[in-house]
C-alpha positions in Angstrom: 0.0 0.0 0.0 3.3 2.4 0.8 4.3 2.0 -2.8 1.0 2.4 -4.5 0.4 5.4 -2.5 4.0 6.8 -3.5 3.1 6.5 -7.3 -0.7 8.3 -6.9 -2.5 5.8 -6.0 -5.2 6.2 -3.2 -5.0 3.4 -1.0 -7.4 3.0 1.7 -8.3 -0.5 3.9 -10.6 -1.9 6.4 -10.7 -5.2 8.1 -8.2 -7.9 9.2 -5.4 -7.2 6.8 -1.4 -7.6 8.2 -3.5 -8.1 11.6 -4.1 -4.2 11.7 0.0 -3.6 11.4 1.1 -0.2 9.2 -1.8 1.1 9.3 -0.3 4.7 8.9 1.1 3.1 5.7 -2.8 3.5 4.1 -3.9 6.8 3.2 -7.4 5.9 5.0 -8.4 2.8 6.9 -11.7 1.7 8.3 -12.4 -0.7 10.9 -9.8 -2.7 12.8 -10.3 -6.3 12.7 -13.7 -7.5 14.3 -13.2 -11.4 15.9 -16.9 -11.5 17.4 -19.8 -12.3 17.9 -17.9 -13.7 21.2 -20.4 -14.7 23.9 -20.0 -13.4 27.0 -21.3 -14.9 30.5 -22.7 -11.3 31.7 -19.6 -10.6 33.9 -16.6 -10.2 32.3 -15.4 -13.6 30.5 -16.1 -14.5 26.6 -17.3 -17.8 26.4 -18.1 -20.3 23.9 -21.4 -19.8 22.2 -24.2 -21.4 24.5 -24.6 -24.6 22.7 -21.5 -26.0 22.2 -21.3 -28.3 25.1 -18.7 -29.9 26.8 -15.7 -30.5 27.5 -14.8 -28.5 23.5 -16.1 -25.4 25.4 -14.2 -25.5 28.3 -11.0 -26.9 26.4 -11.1 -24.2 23.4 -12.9 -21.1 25.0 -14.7 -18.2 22.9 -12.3 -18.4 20.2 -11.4 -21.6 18.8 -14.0 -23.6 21.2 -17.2 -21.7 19.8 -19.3 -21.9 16.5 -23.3 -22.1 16.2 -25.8 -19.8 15.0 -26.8 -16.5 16.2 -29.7 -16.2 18.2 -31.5 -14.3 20.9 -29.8 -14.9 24.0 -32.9 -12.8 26.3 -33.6 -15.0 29.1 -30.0 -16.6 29.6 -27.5 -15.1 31.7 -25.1 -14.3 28.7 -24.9 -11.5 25.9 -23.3 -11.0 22.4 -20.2 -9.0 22.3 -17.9 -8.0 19.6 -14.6 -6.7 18.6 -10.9 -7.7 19.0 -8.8 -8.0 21.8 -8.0 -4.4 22.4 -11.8 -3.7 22.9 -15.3 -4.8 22.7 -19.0 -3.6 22.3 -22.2 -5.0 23.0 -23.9 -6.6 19.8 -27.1 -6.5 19.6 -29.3 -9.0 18.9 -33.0 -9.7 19.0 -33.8 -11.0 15.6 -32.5 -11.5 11.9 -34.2 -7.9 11.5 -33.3 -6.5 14.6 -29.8 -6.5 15.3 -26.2 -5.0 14.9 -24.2 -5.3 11.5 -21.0 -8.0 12.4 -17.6 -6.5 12.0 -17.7 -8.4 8.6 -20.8 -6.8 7.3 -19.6 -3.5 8.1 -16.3 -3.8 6.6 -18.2 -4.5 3.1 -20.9 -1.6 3.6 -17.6 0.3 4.3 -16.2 -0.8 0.9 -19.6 -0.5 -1.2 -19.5 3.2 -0.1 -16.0 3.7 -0.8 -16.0 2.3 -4.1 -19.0 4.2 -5.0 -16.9 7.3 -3.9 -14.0 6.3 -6.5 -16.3 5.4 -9.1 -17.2 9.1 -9.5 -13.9 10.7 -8.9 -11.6 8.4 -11.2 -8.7 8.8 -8.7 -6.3 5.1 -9.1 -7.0 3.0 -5.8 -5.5 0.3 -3.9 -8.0 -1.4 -1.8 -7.3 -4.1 0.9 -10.7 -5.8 2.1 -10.0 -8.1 5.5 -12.9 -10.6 6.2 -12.7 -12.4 9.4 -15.2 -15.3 8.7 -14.5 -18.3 8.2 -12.2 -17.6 11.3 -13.4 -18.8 14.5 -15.4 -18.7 16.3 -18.0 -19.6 13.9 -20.8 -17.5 14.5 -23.2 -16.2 11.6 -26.8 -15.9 11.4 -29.3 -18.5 11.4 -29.7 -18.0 7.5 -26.1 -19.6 6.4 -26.5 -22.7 9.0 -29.9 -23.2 6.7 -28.1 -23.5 3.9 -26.6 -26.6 5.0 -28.9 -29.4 6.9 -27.0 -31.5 8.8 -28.2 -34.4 6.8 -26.8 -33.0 3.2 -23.0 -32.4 4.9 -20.9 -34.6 3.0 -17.7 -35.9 4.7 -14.3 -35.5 4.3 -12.3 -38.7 3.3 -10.9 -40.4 6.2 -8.4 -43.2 6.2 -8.3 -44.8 9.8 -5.2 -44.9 11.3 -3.7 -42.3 8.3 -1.9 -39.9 11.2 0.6 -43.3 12.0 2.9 -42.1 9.5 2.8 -39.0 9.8 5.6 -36.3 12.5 3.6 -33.3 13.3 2.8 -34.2 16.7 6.5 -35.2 17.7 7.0 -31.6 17.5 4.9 -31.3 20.8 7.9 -30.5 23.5 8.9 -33.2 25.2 6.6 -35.6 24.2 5.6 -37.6 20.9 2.3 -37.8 22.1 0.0 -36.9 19.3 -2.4 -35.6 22.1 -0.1 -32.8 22.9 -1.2 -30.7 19.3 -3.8 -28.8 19.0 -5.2 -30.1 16.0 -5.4 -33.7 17.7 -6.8 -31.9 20.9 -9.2 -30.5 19.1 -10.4 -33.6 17.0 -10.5 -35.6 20.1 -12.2 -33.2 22.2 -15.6 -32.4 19.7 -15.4 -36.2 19.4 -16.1 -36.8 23.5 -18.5 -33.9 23.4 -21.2 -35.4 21.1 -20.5 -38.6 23.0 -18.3 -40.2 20.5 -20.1 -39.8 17.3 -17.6 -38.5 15.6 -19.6 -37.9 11.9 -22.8 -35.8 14.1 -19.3 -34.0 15.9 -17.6 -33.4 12.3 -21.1 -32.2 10.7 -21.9 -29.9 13.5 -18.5 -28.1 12.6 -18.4 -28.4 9.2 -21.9 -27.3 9.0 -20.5 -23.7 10.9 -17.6 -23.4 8.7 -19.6 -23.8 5.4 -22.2 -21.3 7.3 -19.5 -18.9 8.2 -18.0 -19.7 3.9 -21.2 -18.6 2.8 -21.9 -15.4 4.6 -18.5 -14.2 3.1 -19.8 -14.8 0.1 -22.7 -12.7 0.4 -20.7 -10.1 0.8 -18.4 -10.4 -1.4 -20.8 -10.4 -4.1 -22.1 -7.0 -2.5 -18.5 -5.9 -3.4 -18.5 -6.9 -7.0 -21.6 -5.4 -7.4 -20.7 -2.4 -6.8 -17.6 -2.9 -9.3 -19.5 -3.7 -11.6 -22.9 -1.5 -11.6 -19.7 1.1 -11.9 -17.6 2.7 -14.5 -14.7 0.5 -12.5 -16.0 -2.5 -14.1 -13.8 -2.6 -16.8 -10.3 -1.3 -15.1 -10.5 -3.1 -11.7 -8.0 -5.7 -10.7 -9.9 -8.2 -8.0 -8.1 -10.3 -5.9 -9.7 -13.3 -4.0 -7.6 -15.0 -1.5 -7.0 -16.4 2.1 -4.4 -16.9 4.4 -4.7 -20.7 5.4 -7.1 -23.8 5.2 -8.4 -25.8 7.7 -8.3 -29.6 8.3 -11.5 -31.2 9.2 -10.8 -34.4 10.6 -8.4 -35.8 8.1 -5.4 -37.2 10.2 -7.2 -36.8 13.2 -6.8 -33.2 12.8 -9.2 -30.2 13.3 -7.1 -26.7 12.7 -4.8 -25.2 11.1 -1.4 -24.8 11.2 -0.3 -27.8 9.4 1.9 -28.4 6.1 -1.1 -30.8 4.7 -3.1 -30.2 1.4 -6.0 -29.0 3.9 -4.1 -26.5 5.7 -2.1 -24.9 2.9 -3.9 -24.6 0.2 -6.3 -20.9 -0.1 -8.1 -19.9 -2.7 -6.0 -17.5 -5.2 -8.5 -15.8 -7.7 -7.5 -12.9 -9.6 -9.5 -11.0 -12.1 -7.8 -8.7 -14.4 -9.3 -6.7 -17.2 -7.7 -7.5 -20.7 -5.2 -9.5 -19.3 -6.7 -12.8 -17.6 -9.3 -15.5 -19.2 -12.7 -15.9 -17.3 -13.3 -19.4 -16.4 -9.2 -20.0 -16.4 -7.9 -21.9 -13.9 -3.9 -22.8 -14.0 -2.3 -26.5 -11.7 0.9 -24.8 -11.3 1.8 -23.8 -7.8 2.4 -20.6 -6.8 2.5 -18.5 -3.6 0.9 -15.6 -2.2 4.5 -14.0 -2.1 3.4 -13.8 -6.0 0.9 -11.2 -5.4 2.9 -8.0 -4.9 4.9 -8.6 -8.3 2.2 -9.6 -9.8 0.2 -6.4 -9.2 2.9 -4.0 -9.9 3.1 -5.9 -13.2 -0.3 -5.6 -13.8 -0.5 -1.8 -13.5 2.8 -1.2 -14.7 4.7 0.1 -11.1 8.2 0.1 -10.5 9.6 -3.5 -9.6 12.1 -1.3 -7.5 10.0 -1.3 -4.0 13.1 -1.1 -1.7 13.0 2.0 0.6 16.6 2.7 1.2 19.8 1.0 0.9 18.8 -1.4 3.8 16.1 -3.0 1.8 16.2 -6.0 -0.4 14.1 -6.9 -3.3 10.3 -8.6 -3.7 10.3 -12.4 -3.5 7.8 -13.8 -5.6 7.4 -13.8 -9.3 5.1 -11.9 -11.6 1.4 -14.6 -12.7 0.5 -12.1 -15.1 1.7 -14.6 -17.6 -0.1 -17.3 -16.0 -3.5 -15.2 -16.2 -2.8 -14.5 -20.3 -2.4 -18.3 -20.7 -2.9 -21.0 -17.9 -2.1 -23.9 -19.5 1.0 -22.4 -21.6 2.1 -18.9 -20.1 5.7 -18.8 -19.5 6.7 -18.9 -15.3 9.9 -17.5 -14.1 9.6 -19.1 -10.4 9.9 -22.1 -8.5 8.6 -25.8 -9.0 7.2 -25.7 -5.9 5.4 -23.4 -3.2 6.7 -23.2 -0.2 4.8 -22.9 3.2 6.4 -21.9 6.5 5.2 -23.3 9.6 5.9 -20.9 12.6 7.4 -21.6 15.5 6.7 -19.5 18.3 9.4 -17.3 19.7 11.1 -14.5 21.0 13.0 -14.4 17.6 12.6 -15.6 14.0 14.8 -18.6 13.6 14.6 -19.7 9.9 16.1 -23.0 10.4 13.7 -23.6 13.7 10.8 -23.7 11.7 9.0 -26.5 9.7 8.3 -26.0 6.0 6.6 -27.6 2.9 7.2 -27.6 -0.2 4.0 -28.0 -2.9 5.4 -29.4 -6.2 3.0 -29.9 -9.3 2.5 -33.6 -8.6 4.6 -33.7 -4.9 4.4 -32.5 -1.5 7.9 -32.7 0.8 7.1 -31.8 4.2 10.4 -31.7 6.8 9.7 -30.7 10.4 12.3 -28.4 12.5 13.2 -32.2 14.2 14.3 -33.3 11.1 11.4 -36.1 10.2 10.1 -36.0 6.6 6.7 -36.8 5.1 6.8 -37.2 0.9 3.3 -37.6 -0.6 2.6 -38.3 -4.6 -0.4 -36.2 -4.6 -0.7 -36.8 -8.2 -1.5 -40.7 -7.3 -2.9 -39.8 -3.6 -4.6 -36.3 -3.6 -5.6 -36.8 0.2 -2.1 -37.7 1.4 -2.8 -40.7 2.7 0.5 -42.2 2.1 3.9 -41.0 3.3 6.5 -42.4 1.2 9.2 -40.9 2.7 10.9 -44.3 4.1 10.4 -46.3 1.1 13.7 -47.1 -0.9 12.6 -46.5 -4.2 11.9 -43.1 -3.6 15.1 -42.0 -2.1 16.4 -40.1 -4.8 13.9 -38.1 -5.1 13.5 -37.0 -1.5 17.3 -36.4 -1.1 16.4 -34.0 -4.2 13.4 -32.5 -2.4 15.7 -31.9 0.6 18.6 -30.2 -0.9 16.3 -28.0 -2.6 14.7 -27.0 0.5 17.9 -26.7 2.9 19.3 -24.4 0.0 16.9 -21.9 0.6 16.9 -21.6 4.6 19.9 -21.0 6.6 21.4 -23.8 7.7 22.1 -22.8 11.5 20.1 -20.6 14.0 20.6 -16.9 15.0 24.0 -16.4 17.0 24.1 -15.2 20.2 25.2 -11.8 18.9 22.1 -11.7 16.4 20.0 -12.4 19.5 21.2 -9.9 21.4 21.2 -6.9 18.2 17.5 -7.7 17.8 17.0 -7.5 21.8 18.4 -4.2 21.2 16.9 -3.2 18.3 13.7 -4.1 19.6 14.2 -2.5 23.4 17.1 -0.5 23.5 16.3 2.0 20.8 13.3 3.3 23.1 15.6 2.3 26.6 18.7 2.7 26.0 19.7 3.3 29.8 18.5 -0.2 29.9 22.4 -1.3 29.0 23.5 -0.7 32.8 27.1 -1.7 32.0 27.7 -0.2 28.4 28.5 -3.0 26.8 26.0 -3.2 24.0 24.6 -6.5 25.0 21.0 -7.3 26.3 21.1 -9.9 29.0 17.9 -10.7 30.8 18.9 -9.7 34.2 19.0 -6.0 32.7 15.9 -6.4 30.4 14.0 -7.6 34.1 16.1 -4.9 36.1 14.5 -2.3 33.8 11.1 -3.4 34.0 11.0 -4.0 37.4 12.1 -0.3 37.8 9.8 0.9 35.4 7.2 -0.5 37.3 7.9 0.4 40.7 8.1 4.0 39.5 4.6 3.5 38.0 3.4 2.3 40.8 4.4 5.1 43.0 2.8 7.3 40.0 
């Protein structure tokens, strides 16, 4: 949006987009990002929605333990709130007709009116859109849950027994436990809640994820609408696109976070007057690092992007030729897209993390322990079978490997580097902080400074 807005374009946001980050880097932004409808028990704790019984309630809270319809909660000792975590409002709720927009439909009613503004001035815009649906919790209204009866929900493939051979849950510290990950928590748990019926469990949550799908989609289509009732129509790039899947069930898993087909794979629509073919669709992989290029190729920006001499240039490759021709257009990048698994720290350490890599007819999964997963999705689309210890394919996952250790650094940060990003991150606004001058963050100064800091709040 910083560079758009450095060549004239007006570039203006609302939503969950970068988690609400730079948001002085948009020329206007709307609403902040909008987690609810959370239910709350009419004191002061956000709960899981009323229905949702236990023990997925108690073991996943308002957030990831909560999905169901919305519905008037008079006569029960709980309410409907909304908002994020650095605030919340009351969301009112008495009937489809009477009630408060969600953050989600107000972020579209946002954009209609905005686009409608930019339709009559002609000004060049970059618009980011953030919906927070099909996020949990998985609260819509009634409507979208009636889309789906619980009877016409239509299973995921299974294969009993498929998570034996697979290594995500020996990343749980200390324990190779599969119960330890979320994702198998989480399966496990809405299993014991609807007493062991684990297809009623699996359509109950399915059915509020498809719910949650399609009330996105309604507004959505209000958006394009409004393209293209509008002298736009014809000269407006739309993007479609997510951040991550979710599994549901497959591998005894229910979440995201994982290097499987269900968990990495988004939607990645792009419509582009002139330049892409409507009903096109293209098998090669790419990534969503792909999008920057590919938009300042599209409306014919400077690939330069780099601020100062401290910057680097984009990853990611230009689709543009992609979207001329799917089948045929030339591609500069990568075989495969890659997808980085984070691990949780107080520092990003490349060669901590976990990472997949997406081939045309492959996946290679390694995990930061070092175990490997190889799937021939071309043969075994639901990745059933990881051939990673069988002989004949050796070759080709010692090929898969290199590939993937070429690009990562091969050890983690130094205790130097920790230390400069301590710094860099604490120092610059404490620099007193470094009691003996030597340049160095250890943590007996970082908890000497805050325990200072708040002893002289305290006496504030």
């Amino acid at each position: 949006m910083s560079h758009f807005r450095h060549h004239g374009y007006h570039s203006l946001g609302t939503g969950k987009i970068m988690h609400n980050r730079g948001r002085n880097q948009w020329s206007e932004f709307g609403y902040l990002s909008d987690y609810g409808p959370f239910a709350n028990d009419g004191q002061k704790t956000d709960v899981a929605h009323p229905d949702i019984p236990s023990p997925f309630r108690d073991d996943f809270g308002a957030v990831d333990g909560s999905f169901g319809p919305l519905r008037n909660l008079e006569g029960t000792r709980f309410k409907w709130r909304t908002g994020n975590w650095s605030g919340k409002r009351e969301l009112r709720y008495q009937s489809e007709t009477e009630r408060d927009s969600t953050g989600d439909e107000l972020n579209a009613a946002w954009a209609v009116e905005k686009l409608e503004e930019l339709a009559e001035s002609g000004k060049p815009f970059l618009m980011g859109l953030g919906f927070i649906r099909p996020h949990t919790p998985l609260i819509v209204p009634q409507k979208y849950f009636d889309l789906f009866p619980l009877e016409s929900i239509k299973l995921p493939d299974i294969l009993p027994g498929d998570v034996e051979d697979t290594f995500k849950h020996t990343l749980a510290p200390g324990s190779d436990d599969r119960s330890d990950d979320r994702g198998h928590k989480m399966y496990s748990s809405l299993i014991k809640s609807f007493k062991g019926n684990r297809d009623l469990a699996l359509r109950k949550f399915i059915q509020a994820y498809l719910a949650s799908v399609a009330s996105v989609d309604d507004l959505v289509g209000q958006v394009l609408k409004a393209v293209d009732s509008s002298p736009l129509k014809d000269n407006t790039i739309i993007v479609f696109t997510s951040d991550h899947g979710w599994g549901m069930g497959e591998k005894d898993y229910l979440y995201k976070n994982s290097l499987w087909q269900e968990s990495t794979r988004v939607p990645f629509i792009i419509r582009a007057p002139g330049v892409s073919k409507a009903g096109g669709s293209c098998d090669r992989p790419v990534s969503l690092v792909d999008l920057y290029p590919t938009l300042l190729d599209l409306c014919g920006l400077p690939a330069e992007t780099a601020l100062n001499a401290k910057g680097r240039p984009l990853d990611g490759h230009s689709l543009k030729p992609l979207l001329k021709d799917p089948a045929k257009g030339t591609w500069d990048g990568p075989d495969a897209a890659l997808t980085a698994l984070y691990k949780w720290a107080d520092y990003y350490d490349p060669a901590g993390q976990s990472y997949s890599q997406r081939y045309k007819h492959w996946r290679y999964v390694r995990y930061a322990n070092g175990r490997e997963e190889l799937y021939h999705t071309a043969k075994d689309p639901h990745e059933w079978h990881n051939l990673a210890s069988k002989p004949e394919h050796a070759d080709r996952l010692t090929g898969y490997r290199k590939a993937l250790l070429e690009i990562i650094p091969s050890r983690p940060l130094s205790e130097e580097q920790k230390a400069a990003r301590w710094k860099a991150q604490y120092f610059k606004k404490n620099p007193s902080a470094d009691t003996n001058r030597d340049g160095k963050l250890s943590w007996p100064e970082l908890n000497a400074h805050r325990k200072k800091g708040a002893q002289e709040k305290n006496k504030k």
